[in-house]
Each structure stands twice: as C-alpha cells, then as structure tokens.
C-alpha positions as CSV (number, residue, x, y, z in Angstrom):
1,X,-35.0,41.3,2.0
2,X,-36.5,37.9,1.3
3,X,-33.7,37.1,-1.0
4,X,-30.9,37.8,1.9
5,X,-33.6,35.9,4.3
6,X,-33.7,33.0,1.8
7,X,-29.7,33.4,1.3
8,X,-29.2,32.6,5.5
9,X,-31.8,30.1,5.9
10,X,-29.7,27.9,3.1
11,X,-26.0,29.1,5.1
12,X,-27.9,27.8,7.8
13,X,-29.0,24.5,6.3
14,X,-26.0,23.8,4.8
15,X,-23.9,24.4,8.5
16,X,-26.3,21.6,9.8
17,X,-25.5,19.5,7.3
18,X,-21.5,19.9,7.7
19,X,-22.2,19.8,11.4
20,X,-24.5,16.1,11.2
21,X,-21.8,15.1,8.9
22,X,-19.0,15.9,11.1
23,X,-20.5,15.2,14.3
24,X,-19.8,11.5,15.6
25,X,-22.5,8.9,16.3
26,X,-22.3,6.0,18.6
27,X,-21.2,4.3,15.3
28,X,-18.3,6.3,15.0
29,X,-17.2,6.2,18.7
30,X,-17.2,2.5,18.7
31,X,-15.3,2.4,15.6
32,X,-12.5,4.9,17.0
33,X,-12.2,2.7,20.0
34,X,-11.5,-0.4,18.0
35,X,-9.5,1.4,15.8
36,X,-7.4,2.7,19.0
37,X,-7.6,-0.4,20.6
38,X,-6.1,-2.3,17.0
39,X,-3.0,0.3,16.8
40,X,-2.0,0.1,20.7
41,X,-1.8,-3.5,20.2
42,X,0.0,-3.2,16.9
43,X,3.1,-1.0,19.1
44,X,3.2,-3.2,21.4
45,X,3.3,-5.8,19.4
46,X,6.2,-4.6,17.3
47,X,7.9,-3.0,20.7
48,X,10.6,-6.2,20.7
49,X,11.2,-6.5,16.8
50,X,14.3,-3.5,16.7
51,X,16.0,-5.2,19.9
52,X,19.3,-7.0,19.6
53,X,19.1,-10.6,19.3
54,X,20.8,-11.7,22.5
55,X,17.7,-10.4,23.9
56,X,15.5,-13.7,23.0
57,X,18.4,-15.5,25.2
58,X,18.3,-12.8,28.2
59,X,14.2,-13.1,28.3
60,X,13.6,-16.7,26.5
61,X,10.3,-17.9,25.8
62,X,8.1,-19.3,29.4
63,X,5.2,-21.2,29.7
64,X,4.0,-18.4,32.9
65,X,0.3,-17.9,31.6
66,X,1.0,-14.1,32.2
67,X,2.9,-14.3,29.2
68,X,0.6,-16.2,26.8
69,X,-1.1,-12.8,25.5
70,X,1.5,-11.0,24.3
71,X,2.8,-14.4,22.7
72,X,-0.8,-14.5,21.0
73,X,-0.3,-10.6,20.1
74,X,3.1,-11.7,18.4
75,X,1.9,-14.4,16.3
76,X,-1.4,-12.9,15.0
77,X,0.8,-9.7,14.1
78,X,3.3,-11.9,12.0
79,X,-0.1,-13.6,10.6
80,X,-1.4,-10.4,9.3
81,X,1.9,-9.5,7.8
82,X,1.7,-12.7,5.9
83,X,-1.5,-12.1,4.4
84,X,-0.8,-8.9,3.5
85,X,2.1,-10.0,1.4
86,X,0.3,-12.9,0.1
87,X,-2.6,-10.4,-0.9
88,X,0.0,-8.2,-2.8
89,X,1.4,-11.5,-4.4
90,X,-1.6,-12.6,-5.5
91,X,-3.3,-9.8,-6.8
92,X,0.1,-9.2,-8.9
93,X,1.1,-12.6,-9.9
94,X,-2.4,-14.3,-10.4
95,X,-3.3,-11.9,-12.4
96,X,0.0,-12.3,-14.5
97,X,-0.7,-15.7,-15.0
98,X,-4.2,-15.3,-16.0
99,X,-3.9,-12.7,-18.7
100,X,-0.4,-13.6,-20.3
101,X,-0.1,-16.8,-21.4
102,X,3.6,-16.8,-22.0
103,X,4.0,-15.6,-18.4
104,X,1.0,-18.5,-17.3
105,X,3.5,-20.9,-18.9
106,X,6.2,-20.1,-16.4
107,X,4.2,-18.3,-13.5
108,X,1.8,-21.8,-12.9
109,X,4.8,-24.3,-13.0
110,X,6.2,-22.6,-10.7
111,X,3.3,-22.1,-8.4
112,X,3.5,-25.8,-8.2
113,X,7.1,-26.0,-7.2
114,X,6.6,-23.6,-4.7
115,X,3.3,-25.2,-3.3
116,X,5.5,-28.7,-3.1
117,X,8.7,-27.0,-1.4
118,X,7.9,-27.8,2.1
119,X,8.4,-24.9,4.9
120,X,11.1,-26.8,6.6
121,X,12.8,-26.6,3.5
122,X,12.5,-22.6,2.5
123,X,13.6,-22.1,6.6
124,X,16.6,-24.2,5.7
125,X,18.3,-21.7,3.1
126,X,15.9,-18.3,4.1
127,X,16.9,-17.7,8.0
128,X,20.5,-17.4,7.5
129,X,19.6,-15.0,4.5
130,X,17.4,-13.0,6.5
131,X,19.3,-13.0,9.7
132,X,22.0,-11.9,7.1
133,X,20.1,-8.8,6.3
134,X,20.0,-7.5,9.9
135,X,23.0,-9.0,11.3
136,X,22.3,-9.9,15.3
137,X,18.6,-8.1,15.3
138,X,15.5,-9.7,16.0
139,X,14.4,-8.2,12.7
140,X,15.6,-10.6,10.9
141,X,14.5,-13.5,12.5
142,X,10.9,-12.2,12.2
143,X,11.2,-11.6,8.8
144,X,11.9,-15.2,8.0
145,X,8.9,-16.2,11.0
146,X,7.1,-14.3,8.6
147,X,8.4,-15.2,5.2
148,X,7.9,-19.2,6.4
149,X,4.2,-17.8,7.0
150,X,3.4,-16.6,4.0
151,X,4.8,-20.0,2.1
152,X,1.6,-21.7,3.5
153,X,-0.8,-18.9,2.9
154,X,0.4,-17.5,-0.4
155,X,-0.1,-20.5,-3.2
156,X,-3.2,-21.0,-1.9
157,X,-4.8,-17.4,-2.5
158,X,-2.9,-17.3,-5.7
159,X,-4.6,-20.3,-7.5
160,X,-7.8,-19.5,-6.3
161,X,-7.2,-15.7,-7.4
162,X,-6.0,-17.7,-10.9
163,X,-8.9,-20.0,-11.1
164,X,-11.6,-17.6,-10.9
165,X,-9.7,-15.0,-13.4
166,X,-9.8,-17.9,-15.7
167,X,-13.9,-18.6,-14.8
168,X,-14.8,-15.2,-15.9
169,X,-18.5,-15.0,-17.4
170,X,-18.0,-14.8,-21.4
171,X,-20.7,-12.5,-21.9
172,X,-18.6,-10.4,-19.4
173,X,-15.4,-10.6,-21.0
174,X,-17.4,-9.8,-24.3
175,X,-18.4,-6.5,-22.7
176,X,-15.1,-5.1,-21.7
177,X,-14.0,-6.0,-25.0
178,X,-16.4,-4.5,-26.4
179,X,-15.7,-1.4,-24.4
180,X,-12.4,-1.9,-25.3
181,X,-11.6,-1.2,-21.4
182,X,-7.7,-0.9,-20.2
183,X,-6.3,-3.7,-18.4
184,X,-5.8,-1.6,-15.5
185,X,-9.8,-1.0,-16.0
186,X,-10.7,-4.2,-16.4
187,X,-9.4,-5.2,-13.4
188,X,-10.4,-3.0,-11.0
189,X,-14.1,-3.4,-12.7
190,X,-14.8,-7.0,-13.4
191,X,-11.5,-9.3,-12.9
192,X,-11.4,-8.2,-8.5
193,X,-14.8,-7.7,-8.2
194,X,-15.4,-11.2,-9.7
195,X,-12.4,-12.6,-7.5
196,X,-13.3,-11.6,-4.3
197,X,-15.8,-13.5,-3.0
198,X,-13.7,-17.0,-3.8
199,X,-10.6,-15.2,-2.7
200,X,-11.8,-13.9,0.8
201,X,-12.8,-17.3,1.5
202,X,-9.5,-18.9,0.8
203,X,-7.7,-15.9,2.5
204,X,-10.2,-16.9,5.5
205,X,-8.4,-20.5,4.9
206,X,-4.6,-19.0,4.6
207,X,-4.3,-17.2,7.7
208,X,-5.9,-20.4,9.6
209,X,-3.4,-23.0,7.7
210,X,-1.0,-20.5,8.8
211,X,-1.1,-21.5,12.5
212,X,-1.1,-25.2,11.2
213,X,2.4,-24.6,10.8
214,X,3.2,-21.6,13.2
215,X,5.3,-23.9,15.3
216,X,7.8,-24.5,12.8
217,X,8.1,-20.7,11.6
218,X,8.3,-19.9,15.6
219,X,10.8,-22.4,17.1
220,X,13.1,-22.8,14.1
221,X,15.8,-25.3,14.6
222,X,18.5,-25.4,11.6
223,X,21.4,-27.8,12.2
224,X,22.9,-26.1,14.8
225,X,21.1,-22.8,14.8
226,X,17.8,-22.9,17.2
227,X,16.0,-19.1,17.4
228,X,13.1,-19.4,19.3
229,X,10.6,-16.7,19.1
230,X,8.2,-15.1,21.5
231,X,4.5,-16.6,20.1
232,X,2.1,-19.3,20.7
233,X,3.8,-21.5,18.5
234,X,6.7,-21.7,20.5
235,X,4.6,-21.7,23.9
236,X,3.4,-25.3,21.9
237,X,6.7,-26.4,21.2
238,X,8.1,-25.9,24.5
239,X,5.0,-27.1,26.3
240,X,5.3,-30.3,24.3
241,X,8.9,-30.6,24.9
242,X,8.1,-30.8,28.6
243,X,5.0,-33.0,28.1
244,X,3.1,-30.1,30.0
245,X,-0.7,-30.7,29.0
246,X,-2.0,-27.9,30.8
247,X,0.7,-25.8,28.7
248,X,-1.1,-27.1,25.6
249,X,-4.9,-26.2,26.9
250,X,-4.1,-23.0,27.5
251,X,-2.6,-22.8,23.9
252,X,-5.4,-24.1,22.5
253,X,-7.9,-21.8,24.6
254,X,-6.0,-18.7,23.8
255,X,-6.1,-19.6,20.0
256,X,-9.7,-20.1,20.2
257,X,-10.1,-16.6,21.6
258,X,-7.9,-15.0,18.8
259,X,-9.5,-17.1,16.1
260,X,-12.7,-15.7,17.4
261,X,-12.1,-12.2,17.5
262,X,-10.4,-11.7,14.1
263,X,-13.5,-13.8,12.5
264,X,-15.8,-11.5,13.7
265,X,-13.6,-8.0,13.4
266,X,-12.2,-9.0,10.4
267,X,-13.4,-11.8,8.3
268,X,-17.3,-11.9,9.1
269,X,-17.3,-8.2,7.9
270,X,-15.7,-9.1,5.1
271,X,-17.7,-11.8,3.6
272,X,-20.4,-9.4,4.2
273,X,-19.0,-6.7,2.2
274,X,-17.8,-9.2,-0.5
275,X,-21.3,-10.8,-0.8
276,X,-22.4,-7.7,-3.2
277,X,-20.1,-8.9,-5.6
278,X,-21.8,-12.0,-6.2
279,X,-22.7,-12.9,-9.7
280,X,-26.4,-13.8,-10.2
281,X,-29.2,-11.9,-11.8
282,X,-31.7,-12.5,-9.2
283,X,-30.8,-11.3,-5.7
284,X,-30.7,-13.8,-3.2
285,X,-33.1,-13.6,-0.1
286,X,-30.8,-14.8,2.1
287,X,-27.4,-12.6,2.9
288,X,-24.2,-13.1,5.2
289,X,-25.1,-10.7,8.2
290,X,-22.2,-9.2,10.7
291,X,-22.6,-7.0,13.3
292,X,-19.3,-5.1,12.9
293,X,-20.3,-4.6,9.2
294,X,-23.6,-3.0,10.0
295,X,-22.0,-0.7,12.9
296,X,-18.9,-0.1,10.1
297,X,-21.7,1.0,7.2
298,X,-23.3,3.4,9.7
299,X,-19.9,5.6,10.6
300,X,-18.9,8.7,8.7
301,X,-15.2,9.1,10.4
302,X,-14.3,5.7,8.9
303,X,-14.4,6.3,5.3
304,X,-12.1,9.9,6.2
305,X,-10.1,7.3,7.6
306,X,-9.8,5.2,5.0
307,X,-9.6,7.9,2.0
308,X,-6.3,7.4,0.9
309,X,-7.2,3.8,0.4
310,X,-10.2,4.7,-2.1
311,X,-7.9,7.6,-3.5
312,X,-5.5,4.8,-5.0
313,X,-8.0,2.9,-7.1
314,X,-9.4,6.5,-8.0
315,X,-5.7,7.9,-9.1
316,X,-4.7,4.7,-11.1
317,X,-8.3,4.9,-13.0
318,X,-7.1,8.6,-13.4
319,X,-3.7,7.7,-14.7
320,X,-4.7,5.3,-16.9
321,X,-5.5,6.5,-20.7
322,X,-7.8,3.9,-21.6
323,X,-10.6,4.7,-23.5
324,X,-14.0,3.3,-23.7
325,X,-14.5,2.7,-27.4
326,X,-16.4,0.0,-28.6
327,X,-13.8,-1.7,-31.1
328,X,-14.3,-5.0,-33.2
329,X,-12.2,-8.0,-31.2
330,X,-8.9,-8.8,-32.6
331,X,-7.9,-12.1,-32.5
332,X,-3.9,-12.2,-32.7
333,X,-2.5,-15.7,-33.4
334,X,1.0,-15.7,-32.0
335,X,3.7,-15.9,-34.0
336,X,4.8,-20.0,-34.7
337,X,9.0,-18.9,-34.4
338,X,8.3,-16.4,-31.1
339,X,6.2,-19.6,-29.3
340,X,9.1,-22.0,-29.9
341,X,11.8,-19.7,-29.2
342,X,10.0,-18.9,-25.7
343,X,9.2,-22.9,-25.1
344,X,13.0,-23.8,-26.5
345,X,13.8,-20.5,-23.8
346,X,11.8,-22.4,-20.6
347,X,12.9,-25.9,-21.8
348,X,16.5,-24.5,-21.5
349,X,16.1,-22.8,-17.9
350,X,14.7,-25.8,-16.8
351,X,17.2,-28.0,-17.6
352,X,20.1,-25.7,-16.0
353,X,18.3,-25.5,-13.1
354,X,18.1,-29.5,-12.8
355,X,21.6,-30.0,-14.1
356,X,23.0,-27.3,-11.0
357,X,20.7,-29.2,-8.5
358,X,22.0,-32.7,-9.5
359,X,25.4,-31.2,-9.6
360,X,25.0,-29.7,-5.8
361,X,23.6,-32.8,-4.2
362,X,25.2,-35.7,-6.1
363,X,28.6,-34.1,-5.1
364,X,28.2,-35.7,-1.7
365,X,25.5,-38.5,-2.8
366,X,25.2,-41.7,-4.6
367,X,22.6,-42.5,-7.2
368,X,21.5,-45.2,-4.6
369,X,20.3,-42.9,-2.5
370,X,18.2,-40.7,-5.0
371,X,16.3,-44.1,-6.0
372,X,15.7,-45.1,-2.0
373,X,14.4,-40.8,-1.8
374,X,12.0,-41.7,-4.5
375,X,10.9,-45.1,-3.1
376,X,9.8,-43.2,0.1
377,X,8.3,-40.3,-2.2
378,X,5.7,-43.1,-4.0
379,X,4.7,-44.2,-0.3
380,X,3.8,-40.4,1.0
381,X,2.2,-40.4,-2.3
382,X,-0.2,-43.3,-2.1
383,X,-0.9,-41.4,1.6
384,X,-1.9,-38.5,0.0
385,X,-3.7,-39.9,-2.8
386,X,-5.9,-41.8,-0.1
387,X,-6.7,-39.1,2.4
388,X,-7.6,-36.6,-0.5
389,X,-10.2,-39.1,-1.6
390,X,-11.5,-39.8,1.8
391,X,-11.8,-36.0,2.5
392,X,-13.5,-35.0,-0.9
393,X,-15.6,-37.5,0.3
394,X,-16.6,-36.2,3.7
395,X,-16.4,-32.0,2.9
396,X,-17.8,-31.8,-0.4
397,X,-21.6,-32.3,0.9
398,X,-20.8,-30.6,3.6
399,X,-19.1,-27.8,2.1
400,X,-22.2,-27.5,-0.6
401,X,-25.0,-27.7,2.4
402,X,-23.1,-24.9,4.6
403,X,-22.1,-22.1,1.0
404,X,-25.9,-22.8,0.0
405,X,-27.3,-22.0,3.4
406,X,-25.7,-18.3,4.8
407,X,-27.8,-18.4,8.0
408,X,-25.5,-21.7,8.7
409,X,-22.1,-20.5,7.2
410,X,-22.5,-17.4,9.5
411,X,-22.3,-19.8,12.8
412,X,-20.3,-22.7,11.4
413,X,-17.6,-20.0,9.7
414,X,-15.6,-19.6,13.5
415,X,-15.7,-23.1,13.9
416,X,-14.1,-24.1,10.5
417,X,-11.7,-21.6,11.4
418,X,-10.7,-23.2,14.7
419,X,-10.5,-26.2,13.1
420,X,-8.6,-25.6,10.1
421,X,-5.9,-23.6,12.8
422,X,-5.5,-26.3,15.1
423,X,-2.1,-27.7,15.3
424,X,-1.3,-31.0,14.2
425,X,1.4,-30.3,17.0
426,X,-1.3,-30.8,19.9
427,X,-2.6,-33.8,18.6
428,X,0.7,-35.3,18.9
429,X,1.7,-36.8,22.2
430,X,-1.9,-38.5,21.8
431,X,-0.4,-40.3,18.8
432,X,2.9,-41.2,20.0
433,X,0.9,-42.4,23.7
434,X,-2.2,-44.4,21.8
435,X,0.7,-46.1,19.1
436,X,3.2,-47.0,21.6
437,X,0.9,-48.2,24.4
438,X,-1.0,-50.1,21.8
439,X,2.2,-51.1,19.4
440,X,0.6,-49.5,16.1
441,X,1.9,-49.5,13.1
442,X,3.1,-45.8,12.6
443,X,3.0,-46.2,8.7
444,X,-1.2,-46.2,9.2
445,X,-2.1,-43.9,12.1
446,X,0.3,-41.2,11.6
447,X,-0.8,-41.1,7.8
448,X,-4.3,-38.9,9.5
449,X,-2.4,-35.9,10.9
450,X,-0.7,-35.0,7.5
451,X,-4.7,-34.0,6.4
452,X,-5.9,-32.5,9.6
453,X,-4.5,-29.0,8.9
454,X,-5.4,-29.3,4.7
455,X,-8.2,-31.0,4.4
456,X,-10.1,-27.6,4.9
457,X,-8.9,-26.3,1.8
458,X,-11.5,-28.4,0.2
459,X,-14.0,-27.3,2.5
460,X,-13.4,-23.5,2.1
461,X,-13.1,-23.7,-1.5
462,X,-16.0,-26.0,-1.6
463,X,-18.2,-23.5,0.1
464,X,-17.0,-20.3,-1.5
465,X,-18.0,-22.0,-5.1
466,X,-21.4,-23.3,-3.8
467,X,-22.2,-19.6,-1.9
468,X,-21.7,-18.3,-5.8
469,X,-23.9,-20.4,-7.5
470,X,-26.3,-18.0,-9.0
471,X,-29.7,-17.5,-6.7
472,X,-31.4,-17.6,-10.6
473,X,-30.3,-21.3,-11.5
474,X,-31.4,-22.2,-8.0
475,X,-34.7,-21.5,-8.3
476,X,-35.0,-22.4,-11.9
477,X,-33.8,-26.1,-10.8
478,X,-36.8,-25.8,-8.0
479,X,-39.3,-24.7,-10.8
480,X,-38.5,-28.0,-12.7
481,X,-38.4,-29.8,-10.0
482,X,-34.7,-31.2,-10.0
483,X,-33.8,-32.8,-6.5
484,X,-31.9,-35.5,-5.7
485,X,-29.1,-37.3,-7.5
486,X,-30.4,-35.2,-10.5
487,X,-29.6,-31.9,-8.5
488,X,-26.2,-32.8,-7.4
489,X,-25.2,-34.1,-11.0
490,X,-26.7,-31.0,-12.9
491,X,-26.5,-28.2,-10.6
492,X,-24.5,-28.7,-7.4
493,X,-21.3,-30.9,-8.7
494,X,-20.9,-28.7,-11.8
495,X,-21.0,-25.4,-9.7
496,X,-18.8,-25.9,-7.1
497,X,-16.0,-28.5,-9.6
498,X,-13.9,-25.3,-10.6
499,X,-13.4,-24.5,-6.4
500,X,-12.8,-28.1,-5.6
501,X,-10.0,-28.2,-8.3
502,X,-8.4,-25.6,-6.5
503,X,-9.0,-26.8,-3.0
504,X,-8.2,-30.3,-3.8
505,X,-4.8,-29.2,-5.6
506,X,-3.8,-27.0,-2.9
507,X,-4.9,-30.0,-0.4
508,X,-2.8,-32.3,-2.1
509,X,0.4,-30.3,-2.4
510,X,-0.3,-28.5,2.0
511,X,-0.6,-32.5,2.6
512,X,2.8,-33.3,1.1
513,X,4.2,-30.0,3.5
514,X,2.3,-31.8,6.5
515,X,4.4,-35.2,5.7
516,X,7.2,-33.0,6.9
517,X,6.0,-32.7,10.7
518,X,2.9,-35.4,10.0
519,X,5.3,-38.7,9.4
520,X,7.7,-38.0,12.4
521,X,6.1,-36.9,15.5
522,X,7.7,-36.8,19.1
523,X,6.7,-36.1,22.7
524,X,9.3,-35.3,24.9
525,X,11.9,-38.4,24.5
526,X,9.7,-41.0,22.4
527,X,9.8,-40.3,18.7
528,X,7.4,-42.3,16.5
529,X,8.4,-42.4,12.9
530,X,6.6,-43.7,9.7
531,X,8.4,-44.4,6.3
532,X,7.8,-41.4,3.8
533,X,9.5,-38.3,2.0
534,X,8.6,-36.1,5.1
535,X,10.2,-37.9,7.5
536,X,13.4,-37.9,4.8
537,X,13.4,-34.3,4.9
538,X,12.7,-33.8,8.6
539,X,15.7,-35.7,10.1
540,X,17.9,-34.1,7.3
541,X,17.1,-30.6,8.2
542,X,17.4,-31.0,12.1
543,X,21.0,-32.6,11.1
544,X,21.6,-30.0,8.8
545,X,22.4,-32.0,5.8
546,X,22.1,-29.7,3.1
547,X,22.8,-32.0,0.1
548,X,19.8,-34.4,1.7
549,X,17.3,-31.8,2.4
550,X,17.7,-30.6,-1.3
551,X,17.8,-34.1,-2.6
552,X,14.3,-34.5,-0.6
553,X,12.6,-30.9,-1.9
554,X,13.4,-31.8,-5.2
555,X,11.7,-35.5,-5.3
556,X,9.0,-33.7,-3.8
557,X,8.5,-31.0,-6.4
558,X,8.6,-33.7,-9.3
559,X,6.2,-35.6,-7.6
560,X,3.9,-32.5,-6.5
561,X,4.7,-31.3,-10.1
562,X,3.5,-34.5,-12.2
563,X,0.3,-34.9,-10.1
564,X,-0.6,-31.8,-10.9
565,X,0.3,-31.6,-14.6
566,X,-1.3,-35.5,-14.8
567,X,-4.7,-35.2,-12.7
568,X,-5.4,-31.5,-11.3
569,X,-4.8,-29.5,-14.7
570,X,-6.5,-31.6,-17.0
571,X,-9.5,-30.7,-14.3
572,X,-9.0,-26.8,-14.5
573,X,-9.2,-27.5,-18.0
574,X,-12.2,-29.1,-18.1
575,X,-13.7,-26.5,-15.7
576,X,-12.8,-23.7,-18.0
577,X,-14.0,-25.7,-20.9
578,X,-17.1,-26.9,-20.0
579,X,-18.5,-25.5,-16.3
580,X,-17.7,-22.2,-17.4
581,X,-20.7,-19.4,-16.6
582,X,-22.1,-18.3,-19.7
C-alpha cells in the first residue's frame, strides 16, 4: 500500500511538472505575439513579390504617407534576406579562406575585387540576368534589389568572419589539436563561438550600410531600363526628384522607427546572447543588458520553436566521425611542384580574365581613354586616402571609450545605427544648394558624403575589438598602474589593431562604392559633379555604355586591389604575427 501510495504521489509530481513545463507564462505570451506579429508582416510583405510586373506600372511608387509603411515593410524584408545570404556566405567562404590556404590564395583576392566592384556596376550586368530568370515577374526584380543588397553587406561580414578565424588564441588551437577535433567540430566549438561577437557587430554594421545604398538597389535605372520598386528607397528617390523635403523627413522618421525596432528585437538581444562567448578568464562585471533577451531566456515555447534549429548543429556533430584522440601535431610542408603548379594555375586564370576584359572594352575604346580612367582613379584615391585618415582619427577613441564601457554601447548602439543607415541621398540637395549658392568647388565638398555611410565600419569594428579585450588584462594594466599614453600604446591600440584592419579595409574599399553616388549628386535639375572614378562610372551606367562601365570597375578593382595588397595586408599580417592572443 505505501509502495502504490509512493508510486502516485511521483505520477502526480511528474504531471505537474509536464503541466508547469507546458503551461505558458507571460513570457511565452509575449513572445507568441511578437512571433505572430513578425510572420503577419512577413506575408504581407511578400504579398506583391509573385505579381506580374506590369503591376509596378499599374500602382507605381507615391509619396501618399499612407503608403510609407508598407514601403518600410518591403525594404527591411529585402534587408533581412540579404543578411541572411551574407551570413550563409560568410560562415561558408570565410571559413574556406581561413583554414585552406590554397583556397585563401584565391578566396581573399577575390574578396577584394568584389569589395571594389561598385553596386552600380553588379546592377549593370545582374538585373537583366535576374529579370531573365522570371521573365515579366516582380520576382526577379527583387531578387536583384536583393542581390545589390547583399554586395554592400556581404564582404564586410566575410573579412571580419576571416580576420577573427585567423586571431584564434594558440593555446586554443593547441587544444583541438590536441584533441585531434574534426573540422566540422572545431567549428562549431571554438572557430563560431570565437567569431561571433566580432561578427554580430559587423552584421549590426551590414544591414545599416545596407540602407546607405537602398536607393540604388530600389530605383534602378540601366540605360534604358528604369524598375522602380515599392520601398523607402524609392520613396527617397522620388521625393528628391521632386525636391519634396517633407517627402524626405518622413523618410528619414520612418527609418528611425525601423532602425529602432530591429535594434532592440533583434540586434540588442543578440549582442546579449553573443557576450558569453567572450574570451577572457576573468568575467567582466559589467554585461550588455536587453529586455527582449531577458523576456526571450524566461520562455519555454520558444526553444520548441526553435528545435529544428538546435537539431542541425546536433545532427552534423552526429554525422560527423571525428574522434577525440589526443594525437601528436603533424606538421605537412606542402609539396614545392603542387605550390607552383597551383600559383602557375592562378597566375594563368588571372591573366585570361584580364586579356577577355581588355579584349571586351578596348573593342570600342582607345588606349587614351584607359590612361584619362586611371588619371581620375588616383584623384578618388587621394580622397579616400584622406577621409580614412581623418576618420581613424575621429572613431578610433571613440570606438575604444563606447566597446570598453557596455552601460554606454547599450544607449549609443541605436544611434550608431541610425547614423551609419542614413542616406547619403538626403544629405544631397543640401550639397548641391550650399555649393551652387556659394560657388564651391565640388572637387572638395562633395569628397565628405563618399565617408558618411563607411566611416562606421571603423567604428563598429573598433568597438567590437575593444568590447573583447579580455576583463583580465584590464585590470592587470589597473594593478600596475598603466594610464595614459602608456595604456593606449600597450593595451588599447594593440587590442583593438586586428578590428581596425578590417574596418579600415572595408572603409576604404565601401568609400570607393560611395564615389559612385558621392562624386555626382543632383537635386531635381541641378547636377553638381566632381572629377573622380565614381563619377566615370555613374554617367556611363545611366547611358548604358557597357564597354565604359567595365573599363571603370576594372580601374577600380586594381586600384582597390593594390591598396590592399600594399598597405591593409601587410597590417593583418602583423596582427596575426604579433597582436595575436596567446
């Protein structure tokens, strides 16, 4: 009798249990709401992208304020969808890069071609190709919206994913090579983990340098092809068109809305989550604190919800046959005849590629006007050379003060944001009015909008490296007393150099994009016009000239190219060399 008695009273214990578990708190019922609330605006969103096209000239884009929501909706959906496939592509082609160095040798060259190809010029040759794909759909416009998206958010995430797979601890790497740990293992154990905090930060700075140029990937205009889509960025376009400055405001407004509720539904939660993956020794005191994390860590529906997302990394840990051995390391010197067949291999396919670009664009061109393209390439340079300086200047104190201080970075973090989306666009018919009225040169005061929208990559980066420097050499350095110049020089400089390399190198090459839309501005009738590459490329694209628009890209890809190989690498070396964390 007391065994049956003590047989129910642990049936009944265990019911409670299932029931508490199963039962939903106000945790969960907020959560469900958002969630609800996030895939109703996700249908309607994507309500218009299976309609014909003819439907964008039946119901074009308006500036009626009714509208200005569901244009907001649009372009944060074709945002998301960027990142996503920038995540995906860096996760995959970072990680290449970093742990085969054959593949590094082709993978990070062309990284840098990418980063230099401005977003005018991948429109120029990807719309038709897309709109190819789904022949009079809206599909296939948005595809390309999208696609011209994710050029300005993916090279960013994918150096800083490369950088920090390069920074790994050595004592860590000794340990899963001592464990003799899968790659597939040692990924998902210490290569993400490590990753993430630098990498959430810079996808924080992606999607915002994605509405830098959202105007351009909205209201494309190809030669004689102009597909305007429904989105804020083509609200801006039209709005400046008309000179309407109450158009703009509301623009601006609405993006400060949007920018507001994905920092703090999204990206604050995030940085939250990804602080535990800090590397230091001693916990810090001070941690990023969000609201919608706390109410997210307290639901039990969610994680039901999100089981098939934890079930991947479980199944590939499953798949994989790795063992963990201890083993001796190996050291394999590569073979002398396989390295020069794979350089003699690149050399080769470099050269074609070259010899079919000359042969395309100096079919209709004259030397002459390949040495005048690379005349106006070495004054954009000079440009960005200067404003790169200025803002290392400006955001790398800054950017130390706000990553070393989470209290801070919590408030300022929306802000940054807002700043780092604002469109160059907006600040446009204030330039063409203030040089006009005042008879400015255009070659000095336009050179400030091409590092409006890219100087924040120094920031970001800037703040992500000094939010990682270890809590334990903090307070060392405060034991000995090191302040001062002696602080910045020993502790502060050398922990945040590996970010800046990558913020400062995806600066540069975002600032050469800007030129494109930076170096020729308009509002309404008056154009303004400085000398440079990007305005080359601009007037060549809106006229369509093929031949010219590739002539420009590829001036701009040696230059972005031989900057990087001259100045920014020899930096990452030196980083990985001798700032490494031991």
């Amino acid at each position: 009798m007391a065994t049956d008695t003590v047989a129910t009273a642990g049936r009944v214990r265990s019911f409670s249990r299932i029931l508490r578990l199963t039962q939903p708190n106000r945790a969960d019922l907020i959560a469900l709401v958002l969630l609800i609330g996030v895939a109703a605006l996700l249908v309607r969103g994507a309500e218009g992208v299976a309609e014909p096209l003819s439907r964008l000239r039946v119901e074009p884009v308006t500036l009626d304020p009714r509208y200005l929501p569901y244009y907001a909706l649009r372009t944060v959906i074709r945002m998301f969808a960027a990142l996503a496939a920038s995540l995906v592509f860096t996760l995959v082609v970072a990680t290449l890069a970093a742990r085969s160095r054959r593949a590094g040798q082709i993978i990070v060259p062309m990284l840098d071609i990418l980063q230099s190809v401005p977003i005018l010029g991948f429109l120029t040759f990807t719309v038709t190709a897309f709109m190819g794909l789904f022949p009079g759909q809206i599909l296939g416009v948005e595809l390309a919206a999208v696609f011209a998206i994710f050029t300005s958010q993916a090279w960013n995430m994918a150096f800083s994913f490369y950088q920090s797979l390069r920074s790994v601890p050595s004592d860590l790497d000794e340990v899963t090579r001592g464990f003799a740990l899968s790659p597939v293992r040692r990924f998902l154990r210490l290569d993400l983990p490590f990753a993430t905090p630098s990498l959430v930060w810079n996808a924080m700075m992606s999607m915002s340098g994605g509405w830098f140029f959202v105007v351009a990937s909205e209201a494309i205009t190809v030669g004689n092809t102009t597909v305007t889509l429904p989105g804020v960025g083509s609200w801006l376009a039209l709005a400046i068109a008309r000179k309407d400055f109450s158009a703009i405001g509301l623009a601006v407004v609405a993006m400060g809305i949007v920018i507001l509720l994905y920092d703090q539904l999204v990206f604050r939660p995030v940085v939250a989550w990804a602080d535990r993956f800090r590397f230091e020794q001693t916990a810090s005191t001070e941690r990023p604190q969000s609201w919608a994390y706390d109410l997210f860590r307290r639901t039990r529906l969610l994680p039901v919800l999100f089981a098939p997302v934890t079930a991947l990394g479980r199944l590939l840990l499953t798949l994989d046959r790795g063992r963990a051995r201890p083993r001796e390391r190996r050291v394999h010197e590569p073979s002398i005849v396989l390295e020069r067949l794979w350089q003699a291999l690149v050399l080769v396919s470099v050269v074609a590629a070259l010899w079919l670009a000359g042969r395309y664009v100096f079919a209709t061109l004259r030397l002459s006007d390949a040495v005048a393209v690379f005349g106006l390439a070495c004054i954009t340079m000079l440009r960005v050379v200067v404003l790169i300086a200025l803002a290392s200047l400006v955001w790398v104190p800054i950017g130390v003060w706000i990553g070393l201080n989470p209290k801070w970075a919590e408030r300022l973090q929306p802000v940054a944001q807002f700043l780092a989306a604002f469109p160059a666009n907006v600040l446009f018919p204030f330039a063409v009015i203030g040089i006009v009225h005042w008879r400015l040169s255009p070659d000095i005061w336009l050179s400030p909008l091409m590092i409006l929208g890219t100087q924040w990559y120094i920031l970001f980066n800037v703040i992500a490296g000094a939010s990682a420097i270890p809590t334990d050499l903090r307070e060392a350095a405060g034991m000995f007393g090191v302040r001062g110049w002696q602080w910045w020089r020993q502790v502060a400089l050398p922990g945040v150099f590996p970010y800046y390399v990558t913020g400062a190198l995806t600066a540069s090459g975002g600032s050469w994009n800007a030129s494109i839309v930076a170096e020729a501005v308009s509002w309404g009738t008056q154009k303004v016009e400085a000398h440079g590459l990007g305005t080359f490329i601009a007037k060549a694209t809106e006229a369509g000239d093929y031949p010219r628009v590739a002539l420009g890209i590829a001036v701009m890809s040696m230059f972005v190219i031989a900057f990087n190989r001259l100045v920014w690498r020899p930096m990452y070396a030196f980083a990985e060399r001798r700032l490494r964390l031991a």
